[in-house]
Structure formats: structure tokens, C-alpha cells
C-alpha positions in Angstrom: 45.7 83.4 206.9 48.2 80.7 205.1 48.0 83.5 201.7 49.0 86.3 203.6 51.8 84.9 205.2 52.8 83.7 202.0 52.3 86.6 200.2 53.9 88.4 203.0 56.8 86.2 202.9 57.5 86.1 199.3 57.3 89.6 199.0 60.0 90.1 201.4 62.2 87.2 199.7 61.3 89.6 196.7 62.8 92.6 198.1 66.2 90.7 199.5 66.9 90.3 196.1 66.1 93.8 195.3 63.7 92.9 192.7 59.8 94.2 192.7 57.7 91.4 191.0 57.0 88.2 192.8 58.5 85.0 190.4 57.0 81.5 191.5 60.4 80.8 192.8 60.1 83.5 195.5 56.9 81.6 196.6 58.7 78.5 196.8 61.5 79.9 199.1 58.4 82.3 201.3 56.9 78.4 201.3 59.5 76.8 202.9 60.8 80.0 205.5 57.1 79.7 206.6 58.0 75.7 207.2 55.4 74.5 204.8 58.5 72.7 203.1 55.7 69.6 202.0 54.1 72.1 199.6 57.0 73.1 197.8 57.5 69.7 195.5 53.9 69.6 194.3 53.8 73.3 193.7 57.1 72.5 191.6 55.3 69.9 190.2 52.2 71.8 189.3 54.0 74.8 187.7 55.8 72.4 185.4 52.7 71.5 184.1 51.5 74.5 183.4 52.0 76.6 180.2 52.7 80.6 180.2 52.7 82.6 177.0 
């Protein structure tokens, strides 16, 4: 249930900014309108870590 709200969230952040693909940032901002703001710092810390190519 918590990833489709999410997902459901993030993809309306998405459209707001009339955009079409999801960024990590617009699942950071669907985090926190769902008020699950005490996820967002260790999924900022987590994607840090991480290396895309």
C-alpha cells in the first residue's frame, strides 16, 4: 500500500511540473506530502551512495 501511494504521489508531483518521468527528487517530495517526512533523509542518504551510469 505505502508504494502505491508513493508511486501515486510522485507521479502527480511529476505532472505539476509538467514533466513525464519520475526523478528521485519527485519521490522525495510524494514522500514527504504523504507525511513520511523521516524517510526522506536516509533515502537522500542512500541515493548519494549510489552510482548511476
Amino acid at each position: 500500500m505505502l508504494m502505491g501511494m508513493t508511486a501515486a504521489t510522485a507521479q502527480d508531483v511529476t505532472w505539476s511540473r509538467s514533466a513525464k518521468t519520475i526523478t528521485a527528487q519527485d519521490v522525495l517530495k510524494a514522500l514527504e506530502i504523504i507525511e513520511f517526512d523521516d524517510q526522506v533523509e536516509p533515502m537522500k542518504r542512500e541515493l548519494a551512495g549510489m552510482s548511476f551510469f
